[in-house]
N, C-alpha and C positions, 0 to 999 in steps of 0.2 A: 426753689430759688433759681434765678437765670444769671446767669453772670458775663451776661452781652453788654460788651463796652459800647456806649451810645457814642457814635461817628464825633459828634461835637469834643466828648473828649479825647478821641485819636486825634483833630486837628491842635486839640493845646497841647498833647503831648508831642504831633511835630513840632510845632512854638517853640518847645521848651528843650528841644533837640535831644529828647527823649528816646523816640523813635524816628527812623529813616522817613522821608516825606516821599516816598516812593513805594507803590503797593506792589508786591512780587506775586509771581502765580507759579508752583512747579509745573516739572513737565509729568506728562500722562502718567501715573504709576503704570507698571507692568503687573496686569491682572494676576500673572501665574506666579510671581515673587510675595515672600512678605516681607512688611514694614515691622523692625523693630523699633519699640513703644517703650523706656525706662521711666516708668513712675512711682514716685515715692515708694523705690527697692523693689518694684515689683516689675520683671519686664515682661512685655506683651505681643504678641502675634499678630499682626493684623493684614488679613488676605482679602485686595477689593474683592466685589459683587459686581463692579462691572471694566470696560478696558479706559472709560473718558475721567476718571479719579484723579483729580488732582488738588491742590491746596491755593489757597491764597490764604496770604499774610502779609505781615509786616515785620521788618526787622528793627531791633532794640541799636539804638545808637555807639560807641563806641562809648560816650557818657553815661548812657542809658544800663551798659553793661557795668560801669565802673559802679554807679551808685545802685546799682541790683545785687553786687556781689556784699554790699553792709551790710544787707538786710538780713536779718536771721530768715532762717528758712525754717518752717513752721506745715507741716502734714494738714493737710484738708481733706477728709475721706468724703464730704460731702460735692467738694469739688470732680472729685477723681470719680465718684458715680456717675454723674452729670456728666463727666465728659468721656466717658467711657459710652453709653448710651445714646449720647452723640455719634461718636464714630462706628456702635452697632449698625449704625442706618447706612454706611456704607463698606463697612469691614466685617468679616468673620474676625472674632479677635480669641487667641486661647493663649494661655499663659503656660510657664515651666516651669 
């Protein structure tokens, strides 16, 4: 299963001032540091593979976060495999 948002609905979700209409990139992670990773109670290790790592996103709107915080939150392990397998391709990742 993919769970790749199609572009078309990141523009209605700016529309709907869901999320920020401004795409952000972080800066280089540092190869030699890890990212810690908190997913559904499990947290994560994740050490790049190389020094040019970095992220692009979007950020959740200030409304975005109001009406995110109603939603019951509900565990998707099929999610969290997917996207753990994702960030294998650029992270060593070990857990504690």
């Amino acid at each position: 299963m993919e769970y790749n948002l199609p572009y078309s609905s990141i523009i209605i979700l700016m529309d709907l001032g869901l999320i920020l209409k401004t795409e952000f990139e972080s800066s280089a992670m540092n190869h030699t540091a890890s990212l810690q990773l908190y997913l559904q109670d499990i947290r994560y290790n994740l050490s790049c593979y190389n020094k040019n790592t970095s992220f692009t996103y979007y950020r959740i709107s200030p409304i975005g976060q109001e009406l995110a915080s109603l939603i019951e939150y509900k565990q998707n392990p099929e999610y969290q495999t997917y996207l753990l397998e994702v960030l294998a391709q650029l992270f060593s990742i070990t857990t504690e």
